[in-house]
MIMIFI-440793 format. One record per residue (C-alpha): residue number from 1; chain; x, y, z. Coordinates in Angstrom, 1 decimal, always signed. Each point is the difference from the previous one (the first is absolute). Example, Ala and Ser with C-alpha at 12.3 -4.5 7.8 and 13.67 -1.06 7.14 Angstrom:
BEGIN
  num  chaine       X       Y       Z
    1       A   +12.3    -4.5    +7.8
    2       A    +1.4    +3.4    -0.7
***
This chain:
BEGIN
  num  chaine       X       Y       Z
    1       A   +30.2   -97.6   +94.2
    2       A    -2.1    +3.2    +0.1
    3       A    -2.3    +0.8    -1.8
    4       A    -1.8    +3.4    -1.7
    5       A    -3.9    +1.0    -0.3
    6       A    -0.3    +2.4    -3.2
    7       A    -0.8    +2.6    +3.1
    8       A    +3.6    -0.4    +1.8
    9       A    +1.8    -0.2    -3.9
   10       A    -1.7    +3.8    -0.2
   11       A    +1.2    +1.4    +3.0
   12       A    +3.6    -1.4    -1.2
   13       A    -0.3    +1.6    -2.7
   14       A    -1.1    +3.3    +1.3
   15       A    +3.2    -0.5    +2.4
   16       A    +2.3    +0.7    -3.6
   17       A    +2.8    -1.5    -0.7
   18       A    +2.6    -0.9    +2.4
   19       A    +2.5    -2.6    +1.4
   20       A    -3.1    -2.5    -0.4
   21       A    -1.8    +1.0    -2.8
   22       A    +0.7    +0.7    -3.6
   23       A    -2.2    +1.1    -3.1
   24       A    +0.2    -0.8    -3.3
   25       A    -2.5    +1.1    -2.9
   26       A    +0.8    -3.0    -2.3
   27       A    +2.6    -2.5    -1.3
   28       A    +1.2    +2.1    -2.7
   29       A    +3.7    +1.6    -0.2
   30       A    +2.1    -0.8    +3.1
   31       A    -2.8    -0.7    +2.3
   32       A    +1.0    -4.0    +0.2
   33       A    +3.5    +0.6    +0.9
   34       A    -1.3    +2.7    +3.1
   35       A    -2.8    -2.6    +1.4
   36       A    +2.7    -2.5    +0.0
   37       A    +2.4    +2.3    +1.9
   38       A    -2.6    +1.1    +2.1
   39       A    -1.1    -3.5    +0.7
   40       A    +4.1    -0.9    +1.4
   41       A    -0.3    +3.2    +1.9
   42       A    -3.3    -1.1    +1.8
   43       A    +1.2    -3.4    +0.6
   44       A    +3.2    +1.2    +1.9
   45       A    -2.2    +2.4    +1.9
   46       A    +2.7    +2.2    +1.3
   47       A    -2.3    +1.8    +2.5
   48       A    -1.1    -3.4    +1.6
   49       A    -3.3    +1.0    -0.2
   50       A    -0.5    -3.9    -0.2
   51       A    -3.4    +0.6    -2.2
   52       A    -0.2    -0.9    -4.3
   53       A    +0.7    +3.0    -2.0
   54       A    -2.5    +0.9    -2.7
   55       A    -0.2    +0.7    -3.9
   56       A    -2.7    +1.7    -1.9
   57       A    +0.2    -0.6    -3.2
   58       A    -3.0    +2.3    -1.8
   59       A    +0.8    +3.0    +2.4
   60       A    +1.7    +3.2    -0.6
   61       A    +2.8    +1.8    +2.0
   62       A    -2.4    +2.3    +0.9
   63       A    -2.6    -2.4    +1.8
   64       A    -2.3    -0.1    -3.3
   65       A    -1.5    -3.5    -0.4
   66       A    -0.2    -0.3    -3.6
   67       A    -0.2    -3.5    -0.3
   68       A    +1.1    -2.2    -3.1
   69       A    -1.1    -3.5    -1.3
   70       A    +1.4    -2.4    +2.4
   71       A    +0.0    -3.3    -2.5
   72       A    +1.1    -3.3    +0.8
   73       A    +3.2    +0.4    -1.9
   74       A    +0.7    +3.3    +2.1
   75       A    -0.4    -1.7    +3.3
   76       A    +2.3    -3.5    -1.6
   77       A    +2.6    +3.0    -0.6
   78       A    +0.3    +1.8    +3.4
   79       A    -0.4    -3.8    +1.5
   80       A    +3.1    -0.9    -1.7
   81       A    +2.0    +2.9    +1.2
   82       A    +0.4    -2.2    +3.2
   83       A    +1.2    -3.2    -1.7
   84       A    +2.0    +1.2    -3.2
   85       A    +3.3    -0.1    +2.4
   86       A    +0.9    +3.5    -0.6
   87       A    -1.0    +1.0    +4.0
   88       A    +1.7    -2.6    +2.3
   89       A    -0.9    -1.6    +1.9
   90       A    -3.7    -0.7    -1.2
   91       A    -1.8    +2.6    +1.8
   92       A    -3.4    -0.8    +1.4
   93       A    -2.9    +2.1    -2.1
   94       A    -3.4    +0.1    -1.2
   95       A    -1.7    +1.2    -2.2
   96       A    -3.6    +1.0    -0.9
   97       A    -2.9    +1.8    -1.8
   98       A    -2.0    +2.3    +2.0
   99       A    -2.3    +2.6    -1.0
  100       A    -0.5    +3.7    +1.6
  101       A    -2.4    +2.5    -0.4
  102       A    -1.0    -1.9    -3.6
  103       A    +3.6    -0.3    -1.5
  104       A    +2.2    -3.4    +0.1
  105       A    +3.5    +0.5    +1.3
  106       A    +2.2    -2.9    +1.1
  107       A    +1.9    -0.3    +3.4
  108       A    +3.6    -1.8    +0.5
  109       A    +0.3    -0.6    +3.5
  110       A    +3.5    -0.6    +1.5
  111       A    +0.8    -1.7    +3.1
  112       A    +3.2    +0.8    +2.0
  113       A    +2.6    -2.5    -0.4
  114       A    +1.3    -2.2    +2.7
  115       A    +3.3    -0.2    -2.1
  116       A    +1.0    +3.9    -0.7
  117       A    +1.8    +1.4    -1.7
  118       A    -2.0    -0.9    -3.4
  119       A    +1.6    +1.3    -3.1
  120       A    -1.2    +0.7    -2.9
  121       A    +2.7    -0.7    -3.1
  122       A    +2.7    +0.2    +2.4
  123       A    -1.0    +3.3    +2.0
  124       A    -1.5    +0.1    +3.3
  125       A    -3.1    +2.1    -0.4
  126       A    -1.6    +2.2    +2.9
  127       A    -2.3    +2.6    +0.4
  128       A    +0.0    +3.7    +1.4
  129       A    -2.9    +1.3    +0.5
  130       A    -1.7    +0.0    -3.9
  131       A    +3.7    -0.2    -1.8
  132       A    +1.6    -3.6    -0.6
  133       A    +3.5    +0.2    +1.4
  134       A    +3.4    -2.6    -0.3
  135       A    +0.8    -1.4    +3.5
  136       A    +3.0    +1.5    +1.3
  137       A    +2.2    -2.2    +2.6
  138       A    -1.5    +1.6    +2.9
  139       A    -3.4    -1.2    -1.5
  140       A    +1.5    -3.5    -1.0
  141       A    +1.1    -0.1    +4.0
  142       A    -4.3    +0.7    +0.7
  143       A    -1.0    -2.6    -2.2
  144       A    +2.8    -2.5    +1.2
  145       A    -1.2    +0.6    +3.8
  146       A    -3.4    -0.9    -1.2
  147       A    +0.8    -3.1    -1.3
  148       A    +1.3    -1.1    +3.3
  149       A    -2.3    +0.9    +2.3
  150       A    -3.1    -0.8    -2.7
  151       A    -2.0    -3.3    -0.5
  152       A    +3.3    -1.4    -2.3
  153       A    -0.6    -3.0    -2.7
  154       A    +2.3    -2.8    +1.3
  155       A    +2.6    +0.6    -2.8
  156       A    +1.0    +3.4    +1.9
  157       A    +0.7    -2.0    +3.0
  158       A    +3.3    +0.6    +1.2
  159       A    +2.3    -3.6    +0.3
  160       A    +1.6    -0.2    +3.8
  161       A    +2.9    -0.5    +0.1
  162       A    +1.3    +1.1    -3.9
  163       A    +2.1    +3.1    -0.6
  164       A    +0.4    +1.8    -3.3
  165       A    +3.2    -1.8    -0.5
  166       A    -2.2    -3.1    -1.0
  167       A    -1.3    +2.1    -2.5
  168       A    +1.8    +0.1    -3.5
  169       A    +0.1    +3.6    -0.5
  170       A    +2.0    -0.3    -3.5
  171       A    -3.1    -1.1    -1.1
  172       A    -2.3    +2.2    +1.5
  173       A    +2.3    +3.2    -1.4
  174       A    +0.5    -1.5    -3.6
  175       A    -3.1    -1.7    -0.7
  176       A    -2.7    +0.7    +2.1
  177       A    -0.1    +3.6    +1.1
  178       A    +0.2    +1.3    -3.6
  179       A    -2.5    -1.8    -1.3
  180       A    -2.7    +0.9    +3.3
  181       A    +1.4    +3.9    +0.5
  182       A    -0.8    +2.3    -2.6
  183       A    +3.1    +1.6    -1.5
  184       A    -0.1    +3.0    +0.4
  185       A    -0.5    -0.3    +3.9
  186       A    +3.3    -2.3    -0.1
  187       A    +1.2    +3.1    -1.8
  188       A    +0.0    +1.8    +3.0
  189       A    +1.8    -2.3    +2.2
  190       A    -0.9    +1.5    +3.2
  191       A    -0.7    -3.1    +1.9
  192       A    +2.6    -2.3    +1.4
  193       A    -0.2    -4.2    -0.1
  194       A    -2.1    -0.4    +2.8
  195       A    -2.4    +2.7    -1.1
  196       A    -0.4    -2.0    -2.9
  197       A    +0.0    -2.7    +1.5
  198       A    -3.3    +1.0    +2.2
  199       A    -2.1    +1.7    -2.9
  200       A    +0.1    -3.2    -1.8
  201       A    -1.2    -2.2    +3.1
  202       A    +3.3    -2.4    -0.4
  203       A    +0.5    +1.3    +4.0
  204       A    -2.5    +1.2    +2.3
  205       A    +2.0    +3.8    +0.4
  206       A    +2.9    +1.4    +0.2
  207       A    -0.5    +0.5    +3.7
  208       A    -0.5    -3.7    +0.2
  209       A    +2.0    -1.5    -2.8
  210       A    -1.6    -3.9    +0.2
  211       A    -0.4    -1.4    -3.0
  212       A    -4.1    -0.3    -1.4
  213       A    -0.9    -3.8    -1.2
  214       A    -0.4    +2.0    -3.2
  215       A    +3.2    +0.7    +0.1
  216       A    +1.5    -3.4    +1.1
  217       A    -2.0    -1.5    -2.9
  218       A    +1.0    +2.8    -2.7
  219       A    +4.0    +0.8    +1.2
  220       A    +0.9    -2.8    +2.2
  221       A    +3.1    -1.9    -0.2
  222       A    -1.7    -3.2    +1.3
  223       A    -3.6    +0.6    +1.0
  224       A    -0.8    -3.5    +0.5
  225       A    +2.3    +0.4    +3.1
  226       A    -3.3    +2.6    +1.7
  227       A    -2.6    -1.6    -2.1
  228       A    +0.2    -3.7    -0.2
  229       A    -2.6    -0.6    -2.2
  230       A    +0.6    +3.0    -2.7
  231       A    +1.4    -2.6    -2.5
  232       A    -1.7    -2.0    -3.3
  233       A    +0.0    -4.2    -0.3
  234       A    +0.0    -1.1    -3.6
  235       A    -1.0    -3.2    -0.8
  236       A    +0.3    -1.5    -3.7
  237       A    -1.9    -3.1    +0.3
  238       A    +0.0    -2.7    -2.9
  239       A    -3.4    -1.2    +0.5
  240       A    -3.4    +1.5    +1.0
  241       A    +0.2    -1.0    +4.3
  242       A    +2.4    +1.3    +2.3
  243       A    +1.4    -3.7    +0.3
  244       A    +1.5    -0.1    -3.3
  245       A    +3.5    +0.8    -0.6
  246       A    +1.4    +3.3    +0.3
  247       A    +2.2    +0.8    -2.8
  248       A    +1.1    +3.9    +1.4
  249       A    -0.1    +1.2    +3.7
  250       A    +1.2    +3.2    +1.3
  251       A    -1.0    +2.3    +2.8
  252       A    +0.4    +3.5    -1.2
  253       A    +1.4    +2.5    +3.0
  254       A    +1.5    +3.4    -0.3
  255       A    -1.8    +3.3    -0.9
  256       A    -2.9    +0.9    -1.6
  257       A    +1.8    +0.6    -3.1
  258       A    +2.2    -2.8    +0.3
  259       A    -3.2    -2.1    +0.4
  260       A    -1.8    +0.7    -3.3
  261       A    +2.6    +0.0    -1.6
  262       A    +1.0    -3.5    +0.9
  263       A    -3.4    -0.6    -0.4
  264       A    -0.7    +1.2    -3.7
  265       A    +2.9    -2.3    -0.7
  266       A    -1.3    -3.1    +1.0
  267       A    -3.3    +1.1    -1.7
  268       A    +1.7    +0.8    -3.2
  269       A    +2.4    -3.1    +0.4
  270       A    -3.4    -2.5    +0.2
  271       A    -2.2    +1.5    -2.1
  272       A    +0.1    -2.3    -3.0
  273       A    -0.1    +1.3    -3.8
  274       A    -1.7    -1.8    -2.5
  275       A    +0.8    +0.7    -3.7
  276       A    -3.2    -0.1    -2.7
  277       A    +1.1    -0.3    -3.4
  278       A    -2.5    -1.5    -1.8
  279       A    -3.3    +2.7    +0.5
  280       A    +1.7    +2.5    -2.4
  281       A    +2.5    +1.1    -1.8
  282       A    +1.9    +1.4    +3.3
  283       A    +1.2    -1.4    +2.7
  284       A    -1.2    +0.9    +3.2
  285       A    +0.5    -1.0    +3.0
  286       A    -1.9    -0.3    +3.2
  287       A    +0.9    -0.7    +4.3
  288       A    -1.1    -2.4    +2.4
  289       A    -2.1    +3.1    +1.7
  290       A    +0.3    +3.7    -0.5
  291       A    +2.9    +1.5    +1.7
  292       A    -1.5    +3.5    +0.9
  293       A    -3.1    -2.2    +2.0
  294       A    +2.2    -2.0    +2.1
  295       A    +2.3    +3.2    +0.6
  296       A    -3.6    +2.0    +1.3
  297       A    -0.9    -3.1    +2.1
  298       A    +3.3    -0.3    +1.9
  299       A    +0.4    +3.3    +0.4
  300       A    -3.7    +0.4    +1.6
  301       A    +1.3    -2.8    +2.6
  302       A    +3.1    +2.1    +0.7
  303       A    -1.2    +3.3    +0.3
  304       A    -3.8    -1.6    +1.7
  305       A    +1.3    -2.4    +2.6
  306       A    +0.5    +0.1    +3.4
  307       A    +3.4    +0.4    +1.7
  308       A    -1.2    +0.4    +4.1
  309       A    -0.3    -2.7    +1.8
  310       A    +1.0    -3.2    -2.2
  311       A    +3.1    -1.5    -1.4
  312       A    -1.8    -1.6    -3.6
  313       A    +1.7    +1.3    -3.2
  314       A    -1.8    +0.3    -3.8
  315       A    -0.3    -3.2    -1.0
  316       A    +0.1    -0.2    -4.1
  317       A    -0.7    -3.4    -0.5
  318       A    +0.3    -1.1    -4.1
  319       A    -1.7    -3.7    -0.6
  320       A    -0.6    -0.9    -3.6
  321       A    -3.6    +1.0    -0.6
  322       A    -0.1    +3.1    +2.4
  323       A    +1.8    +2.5    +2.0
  324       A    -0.9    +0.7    +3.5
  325       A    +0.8    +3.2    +1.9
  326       A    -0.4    -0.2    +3.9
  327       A    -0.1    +3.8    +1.9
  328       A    +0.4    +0.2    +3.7
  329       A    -3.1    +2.0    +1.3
  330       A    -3.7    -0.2    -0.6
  331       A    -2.1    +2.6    -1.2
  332       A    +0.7    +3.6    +0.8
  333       A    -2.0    +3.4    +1.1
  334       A    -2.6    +0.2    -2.1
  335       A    +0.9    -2.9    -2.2
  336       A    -2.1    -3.1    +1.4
  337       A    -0.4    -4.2    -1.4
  338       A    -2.8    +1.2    -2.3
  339       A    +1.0    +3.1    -1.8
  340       A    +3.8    -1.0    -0.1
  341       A    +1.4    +0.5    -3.8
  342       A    -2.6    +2.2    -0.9
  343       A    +0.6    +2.4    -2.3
  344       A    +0.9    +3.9    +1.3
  345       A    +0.2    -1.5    +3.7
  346       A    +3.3    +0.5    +1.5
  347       A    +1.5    +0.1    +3.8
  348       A    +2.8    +0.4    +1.3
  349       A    +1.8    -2.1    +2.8
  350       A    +3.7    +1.1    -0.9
  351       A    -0.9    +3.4    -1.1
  352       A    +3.7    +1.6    +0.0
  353       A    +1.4    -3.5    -1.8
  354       A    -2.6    +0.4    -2.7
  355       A    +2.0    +3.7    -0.2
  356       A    +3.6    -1.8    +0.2
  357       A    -1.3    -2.3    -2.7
  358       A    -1.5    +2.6    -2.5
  359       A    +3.1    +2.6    +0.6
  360       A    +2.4    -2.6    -1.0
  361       A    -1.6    -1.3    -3.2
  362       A    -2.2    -2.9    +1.1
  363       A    -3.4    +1.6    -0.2
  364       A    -1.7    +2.2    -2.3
  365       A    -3.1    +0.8    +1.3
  366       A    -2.1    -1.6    +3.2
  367       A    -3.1    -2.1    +0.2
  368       A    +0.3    -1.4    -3.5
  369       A    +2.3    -3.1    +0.0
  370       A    -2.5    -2.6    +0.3
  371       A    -2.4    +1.8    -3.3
  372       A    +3.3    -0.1    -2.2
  373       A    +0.9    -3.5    +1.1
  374       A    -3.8    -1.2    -0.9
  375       A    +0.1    +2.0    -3.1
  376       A    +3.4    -1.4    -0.9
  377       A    -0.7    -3.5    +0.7
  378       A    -3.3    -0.1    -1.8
  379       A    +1.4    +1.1    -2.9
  380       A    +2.7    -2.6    +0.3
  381       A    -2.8    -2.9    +0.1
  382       A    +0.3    -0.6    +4.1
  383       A    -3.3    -0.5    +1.8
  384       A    -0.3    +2.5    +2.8
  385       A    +2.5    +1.0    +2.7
  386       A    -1.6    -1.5    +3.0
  387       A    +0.4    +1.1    +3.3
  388       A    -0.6    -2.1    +3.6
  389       A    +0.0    +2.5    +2.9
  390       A    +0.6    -1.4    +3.5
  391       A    +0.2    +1.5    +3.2
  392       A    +3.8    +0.1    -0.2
  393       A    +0.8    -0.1    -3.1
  394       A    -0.6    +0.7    -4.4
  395       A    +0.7    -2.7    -2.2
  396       A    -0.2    +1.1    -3.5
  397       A    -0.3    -2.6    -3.1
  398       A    +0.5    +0.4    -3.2
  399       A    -0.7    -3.0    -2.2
  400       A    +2.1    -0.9    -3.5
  401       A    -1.3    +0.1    -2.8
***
């Protein structure tokens, strides 16, 4: 990843702004809503220059540095531009205080994507020179081409052998595409099925209409028949070992959707309430665990695991004094044994999934799933989520209370 002395961030800034570089005095007015624009337009990198585009915030349009107070809370808010699941997928950014010639300014950095096109609230961002733009089809076609020839994420693998006819593309028209195309480009209604298809990464183009794992996980009609192991085993256990009886069983196939779906029900359906009438003069009433903790932790196991090279599902497994939740995959990227479940650390394995997921309602914002879950279980009375990282796999536990 490259890095810039204050000496090269100068001479960037003498360049002015262009297809790579964007000023910004402060934060005030609209400037959020154009950094975040102009970060999706540097991450799909139309121009290919394959190099991070840059934002100065504390400069002027006219190459003034007239620096501002670059406070914790300022860098936390440009930080979170990248995980607050408005630009998808999660773009790969940093951010920074640097001073020049005496003045603070901060600096978003923006990698290119390895999974264009990035939208931004639905629209495909770009840039033209110094003006942000909307991708046009013929651009969409660029940023498609890139993705296949680029250093792709396994889940825009294309799946020999499949053809969009294992796709279901009822949902995909009904349910899916509104929710991850902004509607006013579906408005326009300029691009045909496959076109579609491609810009959302459920094929690999329309040149070569194969369908992505993404989309045999997102739109297939039977995924498990590509990916073997793209399934969840839940286990209720009545006891505390995995010898003791098993009182519910069921290995959980279709879709994504289909999935946690199935899976929220069996969470839900478990999930004990207990009823306190005797601490005041209203009843209340309180579950086994909190619903919204287990729902972040299965989800992270979805969205986190591994899908090359193994045939293991998501295993939930429910014993009487704990839940366990075993991921396929060891750490990830930058995520290692000893910072894993830290907070504000995220990586991304699936990056395009953790899209599917958040477009159709599963996620709300990225990298903070295990924080709610701790916060949520501790003010339930559960000890700590604990985690056990292996070479191959995440097991998860969280403890009754």
């Amino acid at each position: 990843m490259q890095t810039f002395s204050n000496e090269e961030l100068l001479h960037k800034i003498q360049e002015n702004e262009s297809d790579s570089i964007e000023f910004k005095e402060s934060l005030s007015g609209d400037a959020a809503e154009k950094i975040r624009m102009a970060i999706c337009a540097f991450a799909n990198d139309l121009p290919n220059y394959e190099k991070p585009g840059l934002i100065f915030l504390g400069v002027k349009p006219d190459k003034t540095i007239v620096g501002l107070q670059v406070t914790d809370e300022l860098l936390r808010r440009l930080a979170d531009m990248k995980t607050d699941g408005n630009i998808v997928p999660p773009p790969s950014l940093t951010v920074e205080k640097r001073e020049l010639h005496g003045k603070e300014i901060a600096v978003v950095k923006v990698e290119p994507s390895n999974s264009p096109p990035v939208r931004y609230k639905g629209v495909i961002h770009i840039r033209t020179g110094s003006r942000q733009d909307i991708a046009n089809v013929q651009d969409e076609r660029i940023l498609n081409e890139k993705r296949r020839y680029g250093d792709r994420p396994f889940d825009l693998y294309p799946i020999p052998f499949s053809t969009i006819s294992d796709l279901n593309l009822s949902l995909f028209n009904n349910e899916y595409l509104p929710q991850s195309v902004s509607r006013e480009i579906l408005e326009q209604n300029e691009r045909v099925v496959d076109e579609q298809l491609a810009a959302t990464k459920m094929i690999t183009s329309v040149d070569d209409p194969i369908p992505t794992v993404l989309g045999i996980l997102t739109l297939g009609k039977s995924p498990q028949d590509y990916l073997y192991g793209a399934y969840i085993q839940f286990l209720r256990i009545d006891g505390n070992e995995l010898t003791d009886e098993i009182i519910d069983s069921e290995d959980i196939r279709g879709g994504i959707s289909d999935q946690i779906r199935r899976l929220d029900e069996k969470l839900i359906g478990h999930n004990r309430v207990a009823v306190d009438i005797t601490s005041g003069p209203v009843e209340k009433r309180f579950h086994d665990y909190p619903l919204e903790a287990l729902q972040q932790i299965t989800r992270n196991a979805i969205m986190h695991r591994t899908y090359e090279g193994t045939n293991a599902p998501v295993r939930v497994t429910w014993f009487n004094n704990r839940i366990e939740v075993l991921s396929p995959g060891g750490p990830y990227g930058t995520i290692s044994a000893e910072n894993f479940g830290e907070s504000g650390l995220a990586e991304y394995r699936n990056p395009n999934l953790a899209e599917a997921m958040r477009t159709l309602g599963f996620v709300q914002r990225f990298g903070v799933g295990i924080s709610i879950s701790r916060k949520l279980l501790q003010t339930a009375g559960h000890p700590d989520l604990e985690f056990e990282v292996i070479t191959n796999f995440i097991r998860a536990t969280i403890y009754s209370n």
